[in-house]
PLY file of the C-alpha trace (Angstrom):
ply
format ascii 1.0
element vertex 98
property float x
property float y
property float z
element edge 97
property int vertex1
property int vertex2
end_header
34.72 -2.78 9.63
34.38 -4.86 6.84
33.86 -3.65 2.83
32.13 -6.02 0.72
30.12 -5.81 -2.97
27.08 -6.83 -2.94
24.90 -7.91 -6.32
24.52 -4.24 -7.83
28.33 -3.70 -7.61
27.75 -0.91 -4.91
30.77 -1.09 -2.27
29.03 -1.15 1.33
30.94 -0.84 4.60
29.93 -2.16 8.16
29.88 -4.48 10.57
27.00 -7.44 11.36
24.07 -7.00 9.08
24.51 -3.65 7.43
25.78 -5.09 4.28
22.06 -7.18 4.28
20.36 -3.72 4.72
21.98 -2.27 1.75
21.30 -5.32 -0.27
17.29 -4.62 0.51
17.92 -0.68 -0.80
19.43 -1.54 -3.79
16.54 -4.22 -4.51
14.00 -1.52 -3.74
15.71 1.17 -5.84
15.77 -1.55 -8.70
12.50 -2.04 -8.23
11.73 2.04 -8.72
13.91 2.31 -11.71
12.08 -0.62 -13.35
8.86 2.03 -12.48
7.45 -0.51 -9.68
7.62 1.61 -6.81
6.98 -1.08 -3.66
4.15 -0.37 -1.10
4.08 -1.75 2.11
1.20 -3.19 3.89
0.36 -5.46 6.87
-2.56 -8.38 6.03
-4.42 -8.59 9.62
-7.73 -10.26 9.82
-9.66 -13.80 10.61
-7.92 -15.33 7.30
-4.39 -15.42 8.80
-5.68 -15.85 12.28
-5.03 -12.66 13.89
-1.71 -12.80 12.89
0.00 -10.18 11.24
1.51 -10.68 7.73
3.55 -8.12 6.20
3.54 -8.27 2.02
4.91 -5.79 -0.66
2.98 -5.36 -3.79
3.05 -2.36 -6.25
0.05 -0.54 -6.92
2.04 0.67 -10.87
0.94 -3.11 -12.18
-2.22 -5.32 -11.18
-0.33 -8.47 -12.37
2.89 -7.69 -10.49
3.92 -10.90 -8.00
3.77 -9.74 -4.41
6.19 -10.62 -1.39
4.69 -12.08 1.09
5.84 -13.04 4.64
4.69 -17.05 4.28
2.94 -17.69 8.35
4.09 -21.53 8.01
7.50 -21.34 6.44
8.48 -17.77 8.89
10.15 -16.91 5.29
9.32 -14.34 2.45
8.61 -15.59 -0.63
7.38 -14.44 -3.89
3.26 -14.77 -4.46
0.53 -13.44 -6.49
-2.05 -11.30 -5.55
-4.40 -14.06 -5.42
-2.50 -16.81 -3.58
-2.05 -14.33 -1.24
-5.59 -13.15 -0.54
-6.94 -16.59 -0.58
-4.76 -17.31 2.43
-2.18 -19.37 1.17
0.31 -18.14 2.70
-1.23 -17.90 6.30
-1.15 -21.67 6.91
0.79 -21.56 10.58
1.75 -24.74 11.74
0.09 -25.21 14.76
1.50 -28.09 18.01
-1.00 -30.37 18.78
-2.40 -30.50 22.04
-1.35 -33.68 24.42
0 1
1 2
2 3
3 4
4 5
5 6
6 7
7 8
8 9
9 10
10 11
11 12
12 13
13 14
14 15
15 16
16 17
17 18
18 19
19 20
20 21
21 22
22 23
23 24
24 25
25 26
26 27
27 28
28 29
29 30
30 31
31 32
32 33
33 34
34 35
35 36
36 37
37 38
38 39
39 40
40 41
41 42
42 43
43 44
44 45
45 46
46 47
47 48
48 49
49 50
50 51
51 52
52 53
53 54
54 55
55 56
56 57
57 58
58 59
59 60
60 61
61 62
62 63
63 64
64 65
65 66
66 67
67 68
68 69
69 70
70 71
71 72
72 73
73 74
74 75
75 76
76 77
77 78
78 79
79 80
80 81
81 82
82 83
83 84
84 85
85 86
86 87
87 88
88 89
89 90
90 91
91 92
92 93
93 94
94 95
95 96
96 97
């Protein structure tokens, strides 16, 4: 097993992508400690096509940016509340038909 630091300074220990799962808790406690506790939801519905598209946003602060799963880039990235809603972020690139 192998011990690394991540960005917080906390020591993790493990093998393949544990590490990367600590990294998230320590976000998500930073985010609670800054008093913007993180809720979870899954954006489903004829604007993203059917497809699901998971996003955090906190409920604390209206203005807050949201993450959003991004359909056409497969990444997260960070949004607003409105970018998000008006379905910029559900763009999926689509193959052309032959």
């Amino acid at each position: 097993m192998a011990t690394t630091t991540n960005a917080t300074g906390t020591s993790t220990t493990g093998t393949g992508t544990d590490p990367l799962w600590q990294d998230l808790a320590d976000a998500l406690n930073a985010l609670i400690a800054a008093g913007r506790f993180p809720h979870f939801h899954d954006l489903y519905g004829p604007r993203n096509n059917w497809q699901r598209q998971p996003y955090a946003s906190t409920a604390a602060h209206a203005d807050a940016p949201w993450v959003v799963f991004d359909l056409s880039t497969r990444q997260f990235t960070v949004s607003s509340q409105e970018r998000t809603l008006s379905g910029e972020h559900s763009a999926s690139t689509r193959r052309k038909r032959r």
